[in-house]
N, C-alpha and C positions, 0 to 999 in steps of 0.2 A: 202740612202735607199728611201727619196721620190722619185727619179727620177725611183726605180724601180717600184714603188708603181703606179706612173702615168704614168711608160710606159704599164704593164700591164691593168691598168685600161682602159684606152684608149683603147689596143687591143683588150680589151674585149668587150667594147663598139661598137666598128666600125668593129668586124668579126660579132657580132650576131646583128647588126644595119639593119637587112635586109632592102635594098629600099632606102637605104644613107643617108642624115645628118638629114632629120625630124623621120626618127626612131629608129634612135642614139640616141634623144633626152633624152629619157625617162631610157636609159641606162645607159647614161652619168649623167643625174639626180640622179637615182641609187647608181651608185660609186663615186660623187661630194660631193651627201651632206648627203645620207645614209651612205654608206658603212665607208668614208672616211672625212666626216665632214670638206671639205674642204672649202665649204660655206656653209649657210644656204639658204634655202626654197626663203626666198624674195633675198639674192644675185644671184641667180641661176638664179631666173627671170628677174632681172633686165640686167644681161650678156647677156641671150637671147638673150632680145629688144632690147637691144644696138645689139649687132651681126647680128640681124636679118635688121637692118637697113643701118649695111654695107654691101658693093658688095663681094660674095663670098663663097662659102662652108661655112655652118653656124657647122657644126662638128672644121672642119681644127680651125676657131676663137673659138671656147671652148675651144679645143685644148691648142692652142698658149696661150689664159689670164690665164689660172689655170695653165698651165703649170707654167708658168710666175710669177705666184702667190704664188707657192709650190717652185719651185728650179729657177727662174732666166733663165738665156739662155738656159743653160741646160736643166732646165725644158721644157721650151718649146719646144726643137732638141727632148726629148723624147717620149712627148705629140703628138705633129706633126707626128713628127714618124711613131708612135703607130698606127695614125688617116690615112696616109696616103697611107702605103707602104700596108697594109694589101688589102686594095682596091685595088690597081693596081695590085697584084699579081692577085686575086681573081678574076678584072676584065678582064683579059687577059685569064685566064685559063674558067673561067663560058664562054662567049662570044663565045670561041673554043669549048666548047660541049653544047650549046645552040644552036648554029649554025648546029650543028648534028644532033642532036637532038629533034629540035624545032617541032616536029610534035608529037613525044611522048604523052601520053595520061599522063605518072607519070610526066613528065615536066610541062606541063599544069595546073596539078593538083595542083603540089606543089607553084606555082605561082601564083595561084587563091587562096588556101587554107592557104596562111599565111595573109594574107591581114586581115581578121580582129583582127588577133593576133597583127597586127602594129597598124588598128584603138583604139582597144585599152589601147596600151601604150600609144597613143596619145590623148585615153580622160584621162587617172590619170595625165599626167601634165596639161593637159589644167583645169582639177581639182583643181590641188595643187596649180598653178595658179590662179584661181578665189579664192578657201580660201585666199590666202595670200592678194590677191589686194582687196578682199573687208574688210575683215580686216584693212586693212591700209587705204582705204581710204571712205569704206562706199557701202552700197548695190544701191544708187541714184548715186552716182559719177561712182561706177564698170559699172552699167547698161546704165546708158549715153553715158558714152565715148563710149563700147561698141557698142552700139547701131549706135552713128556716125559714126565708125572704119568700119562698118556691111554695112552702106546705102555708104559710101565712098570708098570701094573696094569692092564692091557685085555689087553696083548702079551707080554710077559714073564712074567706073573702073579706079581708081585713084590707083597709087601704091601704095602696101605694106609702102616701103620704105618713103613713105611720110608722109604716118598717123603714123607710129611709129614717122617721126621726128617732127611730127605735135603733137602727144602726151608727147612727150620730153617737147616743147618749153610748152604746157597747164601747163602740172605738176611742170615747173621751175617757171612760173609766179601763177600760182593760185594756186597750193597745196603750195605750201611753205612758205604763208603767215600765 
């Protein structure tokens, strides 16, 4: 039964994910740790940063660890699945009447007009997020780090991927003491 549980969730996640794996997020968040209590609020976030630090479709790695986490290989072939196939159908078929279509006035519309429907699934995690992290580690420590993550990929233009692994290595040395 989990494996149907996480095939569906998954498809649910990534057909109404409009815009791909950062507006899945908040979806996926949804059915992980709402609907399905399959981790909690601070595991949800910490899977993020870790995924978000590896190279690759950050949907497809949620996928694959919960899946992994709920049923095993299995789980995962389901998960993946779920995450995967729906897209490429979706994107084969949208791209052929896009392509037709793309001057339409309801095309345009509709493509302009969900956008802040995405930004704001994208601020309640980035929400649930700050709850959790300052909780745990403090409103000086949230806002620091923060703050440097901000001047080191806004200012420097330093990758993502580095201040997450440059955050990893802060929080294993200094928080843990």
């Amino acid at each position: 039964m989990d494996w149907w549980h996480l095939l569906v969730s998954f498809f649910l996640s990534n057909v109404f994910g409009y815009g791909g794996g950062p507006s899945s997020i908040p979806l996926m968040f949804q059915e992980i740790v709402t609907n399905h209590n399959w981790m909690n609020s601070s595991e949800f976030s910490n899977m993020l940063a870790l995924g978000n630090a590896l190279p690759g479709p950050i949907a497809t790695k949620i996928a694959a660890y919960v899946g992994y986490e709920i049923g095993g290989w299995g789980g995962v072939l389901a998960a993946v699945v779920a995450t995967v196939v729906p897209s490429i159908i979706a994107l084969i078929i949208l791209l052929n009447i896009l392509q037709r279509y793309k001057q339409a006035p309801a095309i345009k519309g509709m493509t302009l007009l969900v956008q802040p429907v995405i930004a704001i699934m994208m601020v309640l995690v980035t929400w649930s997020s700050l709850v959790e992290s300052t909780k745990a580690i403090g409103y000086v420590q949230f806002f620091g780090i923060a703050a440097v993550a901000f001047y080191l990929i806004q200012i420097r233009k330093v990758h993502p991927a580095f201040v997450i692994l440059a955050g990893f290595v802060y929080g294993g040395i200094f928080l843990s003491m």
